[in-house]
C-alpha positions in Angstrom: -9.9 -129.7 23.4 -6.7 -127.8 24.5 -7.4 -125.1 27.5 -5.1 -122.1 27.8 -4.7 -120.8 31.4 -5.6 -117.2 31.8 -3.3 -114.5 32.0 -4.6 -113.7 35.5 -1.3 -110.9 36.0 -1.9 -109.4 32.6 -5.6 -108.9 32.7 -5.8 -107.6 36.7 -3.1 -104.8 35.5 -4.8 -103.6 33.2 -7.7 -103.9 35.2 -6.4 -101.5 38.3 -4.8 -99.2 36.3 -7.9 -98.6 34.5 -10.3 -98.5 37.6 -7.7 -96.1 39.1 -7.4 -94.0 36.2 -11.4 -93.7 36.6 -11.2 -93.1 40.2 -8.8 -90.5 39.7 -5.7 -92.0 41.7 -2.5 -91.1 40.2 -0.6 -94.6 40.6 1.8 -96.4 38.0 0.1 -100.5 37.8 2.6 -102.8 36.4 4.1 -106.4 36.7 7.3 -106.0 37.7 9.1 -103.4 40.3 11.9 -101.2 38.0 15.1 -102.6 38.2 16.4 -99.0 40.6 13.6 -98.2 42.8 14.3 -94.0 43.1 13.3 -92.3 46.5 11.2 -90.2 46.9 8.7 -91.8 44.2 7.4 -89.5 41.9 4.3 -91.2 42.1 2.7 -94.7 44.5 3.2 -98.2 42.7 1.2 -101.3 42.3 3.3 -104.2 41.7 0.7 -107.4 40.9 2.1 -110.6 40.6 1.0 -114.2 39.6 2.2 -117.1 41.8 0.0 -119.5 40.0 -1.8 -122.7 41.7 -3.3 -125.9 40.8 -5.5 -126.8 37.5 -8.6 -127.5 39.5 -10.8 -128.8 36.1 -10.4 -128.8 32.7 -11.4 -125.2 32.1 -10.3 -124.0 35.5 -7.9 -123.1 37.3 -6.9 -121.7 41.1 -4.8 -118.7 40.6 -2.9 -116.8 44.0 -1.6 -113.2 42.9 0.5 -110.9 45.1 0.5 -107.4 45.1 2.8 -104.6 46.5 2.3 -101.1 47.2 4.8 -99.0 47.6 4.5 -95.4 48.4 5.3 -92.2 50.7 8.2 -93.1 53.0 8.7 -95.4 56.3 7.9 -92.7 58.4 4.7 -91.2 56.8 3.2 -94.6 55.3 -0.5 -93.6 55.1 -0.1 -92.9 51.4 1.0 -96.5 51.0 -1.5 -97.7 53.9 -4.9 -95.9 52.1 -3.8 -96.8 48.7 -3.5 -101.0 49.6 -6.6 -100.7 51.7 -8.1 -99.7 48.7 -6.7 -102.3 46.0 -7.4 -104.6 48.9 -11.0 -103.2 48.4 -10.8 -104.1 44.6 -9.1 -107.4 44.3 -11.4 -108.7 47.5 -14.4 -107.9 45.8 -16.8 -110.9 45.9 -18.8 -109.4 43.0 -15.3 -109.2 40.8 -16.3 -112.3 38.7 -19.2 -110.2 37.4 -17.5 -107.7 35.9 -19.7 -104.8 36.8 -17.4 -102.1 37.2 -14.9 -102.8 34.7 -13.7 -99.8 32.5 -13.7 -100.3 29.1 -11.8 -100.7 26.7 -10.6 -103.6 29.3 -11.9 -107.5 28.2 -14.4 -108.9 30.9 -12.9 -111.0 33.6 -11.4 -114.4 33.5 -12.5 -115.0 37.0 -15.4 -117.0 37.9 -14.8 -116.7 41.7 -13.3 -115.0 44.3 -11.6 -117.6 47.3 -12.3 -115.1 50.8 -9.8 -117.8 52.1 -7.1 -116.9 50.2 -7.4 -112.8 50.9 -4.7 -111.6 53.0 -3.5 -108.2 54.0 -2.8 -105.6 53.7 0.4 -105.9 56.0 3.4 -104.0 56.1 6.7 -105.5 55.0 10.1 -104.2 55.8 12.0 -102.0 53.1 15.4 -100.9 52.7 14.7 -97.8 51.4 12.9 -95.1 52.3 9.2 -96.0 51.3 6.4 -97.5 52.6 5.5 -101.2 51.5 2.9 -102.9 52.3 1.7 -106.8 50.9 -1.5 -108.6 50.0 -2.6 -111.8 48.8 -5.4 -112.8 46.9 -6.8 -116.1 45.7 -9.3 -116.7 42.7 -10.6 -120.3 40.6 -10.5 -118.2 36.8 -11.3 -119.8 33.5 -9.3 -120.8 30.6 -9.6 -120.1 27.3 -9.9 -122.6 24.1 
């Protein structure tokens, strides 16, 4: 039987722009950073990334995603700071697998665990322009599909 890996980036975007939208944060989620960064930012972005891993069975796999935040500027960073501490919050979540707090109309989660070891950050990374960045890693074992 032929296993598809799961589309870890596209499933955890929708995932935190839905959960933010419910929280009330005013953030633009996406994959990808746009092509001209414009300062000052109308608005904080969450840039999540897949950096893929290992096949660790024949259904599972280890998935590492990055995620940026960018927001306020170098000197005033709290907006950025607050705002990763809390998608640190989210994408740290032990009970993520479970799928308990997942807005709707968004698909349950392909991830059967969360790997503690592979949490990092948030940490702030040096930018050339005037905004804040800061930088987190996480690490999951998510499940194919068939």
């Amino acid at each position: 039987m032929r296993v598809t890996p799961p589309d870890i980036e596209l499933w955890l975007t929708g995932y935190v722009r839905a959960l933010a939208a419910v929280e009330g944060l005013n953030v633009a989620v996406s994959n990808k950073e746009p092509p001209k960064l414009t300062v000052p930012m109308v608005r904080p972005l969450i840039v999540i990334r897949d950096d893929s891993g290992p096949r660790l069975s024949h259904v599972t796999f280890e998935r590492s995603i990055g995620a940026s935040v960018l927001a306020g500027t170098r000197l005033n960073d709290k907006p950025a700071n607050d705002l990763a501490l809390w998608l640190a919050g989210v994408l740290f979540d032990l009970d993520l697998p479970l799928g308990l707090d997942v807005p709707a109309p968004i698909s349950p989660p392909p991830i059967a665990a969360v790997d503690p070891s592979g949490c990092n950050g948030p940490y702030a990374v040096p930018e050339q322009l005037d905004v804040a960045r800061r930088y987190l890693t996480a690490q999951y074992v998510a499940a194919g599909s068939w």
